[in-house]
C-alpha angles and dihedrals in degrees: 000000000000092000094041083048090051091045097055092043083053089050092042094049092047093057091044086061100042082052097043096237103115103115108246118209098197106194132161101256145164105253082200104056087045086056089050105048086044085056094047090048090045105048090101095064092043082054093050092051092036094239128120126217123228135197129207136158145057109010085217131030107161120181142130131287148106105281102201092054091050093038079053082053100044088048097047093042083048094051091045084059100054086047092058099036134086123245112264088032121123123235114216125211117184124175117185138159109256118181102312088326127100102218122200118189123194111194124191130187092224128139087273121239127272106253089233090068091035084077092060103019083118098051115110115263089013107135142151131262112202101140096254122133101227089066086061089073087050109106080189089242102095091088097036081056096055096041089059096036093054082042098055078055096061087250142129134233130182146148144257126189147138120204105261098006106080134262133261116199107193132183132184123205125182119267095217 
């Protein structure tokens, strides 16, 4: 009951976003802190998967946007990298200014990800399929979410990888 209830909020909340009714509470905040405070509530899953999580970057990156959506993006593009990565690997986190754009960057150690599925890793349902047991529990939802919610934004994601080298999802949101 609990996954089918997760699904159809996934599903509920996508099609908020592609129909711009997601209620959106904008606030100038510290993209930093919000990375932080999504680390500390989410050691017991790195511990459960044997990673650790690491952060790096600008001490202050303050913009506007709506912190419990991107806190919603942070947490789903942190889970996806547990999910990719091998036990005993570290998850980076780096947040920096760039231009007038706060950037976030979420790097994994994972097998990376074929650049034929890179082009529609955001669309909705896209997921892939590597025999691992972790992607069972994908709906295929959690980055299309993400896509329209940093969009929403006026911001940007996209992704980085090389087949057998990690992934870096990356996503930029303005500063102002």
């Amino acid at each position: 009951v609990d996954t089918l209830q997760r699904m159809m909020q996934s599903l509920l909340d996508v099609f908020k976003l592609e129909t711009n009714k997601l209620p959106m509470n904008m606030e100038t905040s510290d993209i930093t802190f919000l990375v932080s405070t999504t680390i500390d509530e989410m050691q017991n899953q790195a511990k459960m998967y044997g990673q650790e999580i690491v952060l790096s970057g600008d001490p202050s990156c303050t913009g506007r946007f709506d912190p419990e959506i991107i806190r919603r993006v942070l947490t789903n593009l942190i889970e996806n990298a547990f999910k990719a990565s091998p036990k005993g690997s570290t998850i980076t986190i780096a947040t920096r200014m760039e231009q007038a754009q706060i950037r976030v960057d979420v790097t994994d150690k994972g097998h990376g990800i074929p650049p034929e599925f890179q082009k529609k890793i955001f669309d909705k349902f896209s997921k892939l399929e590597s025999g691992n047991t972790a992607s069972m529990s994908s709906y295929g939802l959690g980055l299309a979410f993400c896509k329209l919610a940093v969009e929403a934004h006026n911001g940007q994601i996209q992704v980085r990888s090389q087949e057998g080298d990690g992934s870096t999802f990356s996503f930029t949101l303005p500063s102002g």
